[in-house]
C-alpha positions as CSV (number, residue, x, y, z in Angstrom):
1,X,63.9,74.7,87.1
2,X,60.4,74.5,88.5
3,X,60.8,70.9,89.1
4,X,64.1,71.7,91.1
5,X,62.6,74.4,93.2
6,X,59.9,72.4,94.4
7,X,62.2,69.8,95.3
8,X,63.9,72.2,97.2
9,X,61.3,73.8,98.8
10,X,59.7,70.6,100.0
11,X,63.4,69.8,102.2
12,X,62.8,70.5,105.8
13,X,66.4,72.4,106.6
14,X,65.0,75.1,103.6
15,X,63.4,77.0,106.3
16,X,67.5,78.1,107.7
17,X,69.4,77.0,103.9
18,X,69.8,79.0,101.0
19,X,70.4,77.1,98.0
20,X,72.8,78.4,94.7
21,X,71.9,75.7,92.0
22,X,74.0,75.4,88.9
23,X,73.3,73.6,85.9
24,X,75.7,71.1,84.8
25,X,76.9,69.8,81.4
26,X,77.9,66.4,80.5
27,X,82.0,66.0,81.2
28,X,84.1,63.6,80.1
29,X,85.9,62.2,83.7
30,X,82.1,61.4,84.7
31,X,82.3,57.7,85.4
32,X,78.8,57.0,83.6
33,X,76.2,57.8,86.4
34,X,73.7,58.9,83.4
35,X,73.6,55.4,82.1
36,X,72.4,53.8,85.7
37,X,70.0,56.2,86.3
38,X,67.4,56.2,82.7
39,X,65.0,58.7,84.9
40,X,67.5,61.7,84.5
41,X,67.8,61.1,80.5
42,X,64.8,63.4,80.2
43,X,65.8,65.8,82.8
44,X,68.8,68.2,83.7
45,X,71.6,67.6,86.3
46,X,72.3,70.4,88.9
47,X,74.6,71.2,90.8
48,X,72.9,72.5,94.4
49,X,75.8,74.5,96.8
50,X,73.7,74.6,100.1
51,X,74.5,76.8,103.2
52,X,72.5,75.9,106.4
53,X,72.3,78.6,109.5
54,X,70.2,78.1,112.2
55,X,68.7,80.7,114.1
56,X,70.9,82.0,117.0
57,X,69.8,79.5,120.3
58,X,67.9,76.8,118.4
59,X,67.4,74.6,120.9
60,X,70.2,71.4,119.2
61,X,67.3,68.8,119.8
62,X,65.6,71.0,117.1
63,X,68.5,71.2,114.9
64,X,69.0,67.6,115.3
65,X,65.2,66.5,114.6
66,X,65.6,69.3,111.3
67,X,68.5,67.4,110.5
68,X,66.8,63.7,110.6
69,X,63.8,64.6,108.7
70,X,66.1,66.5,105.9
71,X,68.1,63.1,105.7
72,X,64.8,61.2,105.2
73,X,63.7,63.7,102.7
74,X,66.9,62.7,100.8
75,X,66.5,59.3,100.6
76,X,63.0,59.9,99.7
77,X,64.2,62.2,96.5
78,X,66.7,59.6,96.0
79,X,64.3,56.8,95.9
80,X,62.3,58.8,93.3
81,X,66.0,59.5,90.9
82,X,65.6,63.0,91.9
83,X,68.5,63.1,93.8
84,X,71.4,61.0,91.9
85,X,74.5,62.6,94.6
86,X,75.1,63.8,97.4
87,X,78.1,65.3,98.8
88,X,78.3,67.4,102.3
């Protein structure tokens, strides 16, 4: 969970998200992600429910530069198998 958190903490949109992880268990509809990614064999899967909230009259250019520098975050976890999915 350590690992997870800093993670987290290192996102840009953390400053205005708060994050409910849940660990998840192996199912058996999951289509085999486990097997293409060898880096998560050693680690634990979570589940990360995120709700964003920008302060009241953020300016949107703000919101929207937060917003590009979270996405390159992503692909940066991603890159690293730290981040195997992500839905919004």
């Amino acid at each position: 969970e350590a690992s997870l958190e800093r993670a987290l903490a290192s996102m840009p949109l953390r400053v205005w998200r708060t994050d409910q992880p849940s660990p998840l268990s192996a199912h058996p509809n999951d289509p085999g992600a486990r097997a293409a990614v060898p880096t998560l064999a050693a680690g634990r899967e979570f589940l990360i429910v995120m709700t964003v909230t920008p302060p009241p009259g953020t300016p949107r250019a703000q919101v929207d530069d937060v917003l590009s520098r979270e996405a390159e975050r992503a692909r940066d976890l991603a890159a690293r198998g730290n981040l195997l999915r992500l839905w919004s």
